[in-house]
N, C-alpha and C positions, 0 to 999 in steps of 0.2 A: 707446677705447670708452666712451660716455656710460650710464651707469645713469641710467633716470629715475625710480625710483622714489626714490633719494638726494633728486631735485630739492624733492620734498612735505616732507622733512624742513627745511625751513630755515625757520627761525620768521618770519610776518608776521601782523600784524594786519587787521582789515580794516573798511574805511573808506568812507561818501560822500563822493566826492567830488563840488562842486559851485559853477558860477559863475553870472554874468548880463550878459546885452549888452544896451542899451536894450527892458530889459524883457523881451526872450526868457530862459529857464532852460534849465538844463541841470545833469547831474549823471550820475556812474558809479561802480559799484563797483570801488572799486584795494585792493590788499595792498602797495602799492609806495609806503610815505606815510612820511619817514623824517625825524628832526631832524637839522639838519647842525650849526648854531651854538650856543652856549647867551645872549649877549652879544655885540647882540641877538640873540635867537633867529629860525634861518633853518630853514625846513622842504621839502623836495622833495618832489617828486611826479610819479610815471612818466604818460604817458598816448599811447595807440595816436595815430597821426596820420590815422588815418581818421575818429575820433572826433568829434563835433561839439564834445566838448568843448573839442579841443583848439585847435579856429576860435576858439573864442567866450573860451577862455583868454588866448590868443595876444592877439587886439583889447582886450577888457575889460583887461586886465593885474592881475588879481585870482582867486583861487578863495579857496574854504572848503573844508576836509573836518572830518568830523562821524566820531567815536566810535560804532561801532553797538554797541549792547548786546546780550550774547548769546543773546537771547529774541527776537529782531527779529522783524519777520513775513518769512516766505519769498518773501510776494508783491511786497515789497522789492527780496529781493535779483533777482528776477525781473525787475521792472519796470527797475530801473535796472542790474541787471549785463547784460541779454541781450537787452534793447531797443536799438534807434538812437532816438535823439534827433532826427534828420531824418526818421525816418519818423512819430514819436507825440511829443505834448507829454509829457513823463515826469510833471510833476510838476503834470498836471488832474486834479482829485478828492481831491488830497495836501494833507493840513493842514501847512503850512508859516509862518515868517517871516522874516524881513529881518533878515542881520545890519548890522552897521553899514554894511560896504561893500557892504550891497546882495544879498550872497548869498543864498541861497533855503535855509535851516534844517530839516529835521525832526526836531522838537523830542521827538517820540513817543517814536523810535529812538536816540533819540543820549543819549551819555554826557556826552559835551560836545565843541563846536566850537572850529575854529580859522580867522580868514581871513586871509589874508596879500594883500601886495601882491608883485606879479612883481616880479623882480628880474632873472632871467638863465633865457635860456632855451638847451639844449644840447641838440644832433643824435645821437641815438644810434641812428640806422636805421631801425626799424619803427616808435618811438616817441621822446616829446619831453621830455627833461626839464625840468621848470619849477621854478624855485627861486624862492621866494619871502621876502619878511622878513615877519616875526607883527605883524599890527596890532592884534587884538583876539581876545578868546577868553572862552570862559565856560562852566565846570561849569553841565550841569545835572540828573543823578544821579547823587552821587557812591557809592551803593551800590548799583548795576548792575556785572554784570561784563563786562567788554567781550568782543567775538568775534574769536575767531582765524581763523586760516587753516583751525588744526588741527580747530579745532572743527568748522569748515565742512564739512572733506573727511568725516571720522570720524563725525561726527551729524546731518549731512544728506546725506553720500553726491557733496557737488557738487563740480562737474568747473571748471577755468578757462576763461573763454570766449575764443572765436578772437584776439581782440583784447589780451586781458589780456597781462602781459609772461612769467607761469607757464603760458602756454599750452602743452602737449608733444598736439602730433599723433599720429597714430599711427604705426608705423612704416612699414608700407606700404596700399595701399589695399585693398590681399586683405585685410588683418587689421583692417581696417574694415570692409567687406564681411563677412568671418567673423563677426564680433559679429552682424551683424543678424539674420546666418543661421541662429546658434548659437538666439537669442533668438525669431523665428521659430517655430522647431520646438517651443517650447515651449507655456505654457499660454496662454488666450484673452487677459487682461488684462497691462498693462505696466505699469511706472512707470519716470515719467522722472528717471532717475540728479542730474539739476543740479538741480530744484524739487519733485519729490514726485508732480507730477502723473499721475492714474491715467488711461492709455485704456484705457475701455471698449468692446467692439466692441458691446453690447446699446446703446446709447448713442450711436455716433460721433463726430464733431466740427462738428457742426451750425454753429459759427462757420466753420467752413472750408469747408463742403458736403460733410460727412462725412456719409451718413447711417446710421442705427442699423441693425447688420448686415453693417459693415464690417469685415472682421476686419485685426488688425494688417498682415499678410505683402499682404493687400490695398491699406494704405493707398500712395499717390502715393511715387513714391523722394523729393520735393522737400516734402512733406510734413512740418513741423516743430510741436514741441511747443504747443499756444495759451498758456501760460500765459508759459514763457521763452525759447523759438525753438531749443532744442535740437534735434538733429537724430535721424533714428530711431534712429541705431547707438547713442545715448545712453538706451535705453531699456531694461530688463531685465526677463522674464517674472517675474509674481508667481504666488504660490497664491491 
């Protein structure tokens, strides 16, 4: 019998990761960013294979991932952990730079970056591992303190998304179904458990053709969060 509640105990970091194919970008949040060598130093990196990133890994044969500091903005982790890449340009409107090989940097968020060149890439199922060797790197606040896993789950409440490799479904779909149900009978307003974001029914979701007056238990089954695409069972009544 698997406990999953064991699984949130294992310590990880958590990282942009993020590459570039003639000129298109890309980037995702991973906790799966690990040093394998120290001489030369090799670094891996788990990534879903539905991912765009993991296309655009694959061809470019390079990524970066970037140090987030633990003040990040949320709308961060939003944009790049629970976005696709094939649907939205992730990084329009984002103050960014080039590192040498070309990767796409946010300099705001980051403690400091690392890019590497692919070296070897390994089949592990759902996802791809990419191993790379370090070609360049560079501190750039060394008195920020970086963000955890733990910190993630425990101070902002967030969940891993479908994709991630700590993704734990639920166990059956009644007890997804339950949650909503549970949450439901509750009070008017929600927040969503992965980003913060508050539904108001006085308000709706006028990006979506919510209109004001739509109370939760009303909204669409298919219905998901506008800020990070979470879905309703990811939503808990507030006071």
């Amino acid at each position: 019998m698997l406990n999953t509640e064991a699984f949130y105990k294992i310590s990880y970091g958590l990282y942009l990761v993020s590459t570039e194919l003639n000129g298109r970008l890309n980037g995702y949040i991973a906790n799966t960013v690990f040093q394998l060598t120290a001489d030369p130093a090799r670094f891996a990196i788990s990534c879903n294979k539905d991912n765009l990133s993991a296309e655009l890994i694959s061809a470019s044969k390079k990524f970066a991932f970037s140090i987030l500091e633990k003040d990040v903005d949320q709308k961060i982790i939003s944009r790049f952990g629970y976005k696709s890449g094939k649907e939205i340009n992730k990084f329009e409107d984002i103050e960014y730079f080039s590192g040498e090989m070309g990767n796409p940097i946010i300099k705001q968020v980051s403690i400091a970056y690392f890019e590497c060149e692919l070296e070897q890439t390994i089949d592990v199922g759902t996802h791809l591992l990419f191993i790379g060797l370090l070609k360049n790197n560079e501190m750039l606040d060394s008195d920020k303190t970086p963000l955890t896993y733990l910190d993630y789950q425990t101070l902002r409440n967030g969940k891993s998304p479908k994709n991630a490799p700590t993704y734990i479904k639920p166990e059956t779909e009644e007890e997804a179904e339950k949650v909503v149900k549970e949450n439901i009978d509750k009070l008017s307003k929600y927040e969503c458990l992965v980003c913060g974001h508050i539904y108001d029914p006085t308000i709706g979701d006028p990006d979506s053709g919510i209109p004001a007056g739509t109370s939760f238990e009303d909204l669409p089954d298919n219905w998901v969060c506008p800020d990070c695409g979470a879905e309703k069972a990811d939503f808990q009544a507030i006071d």
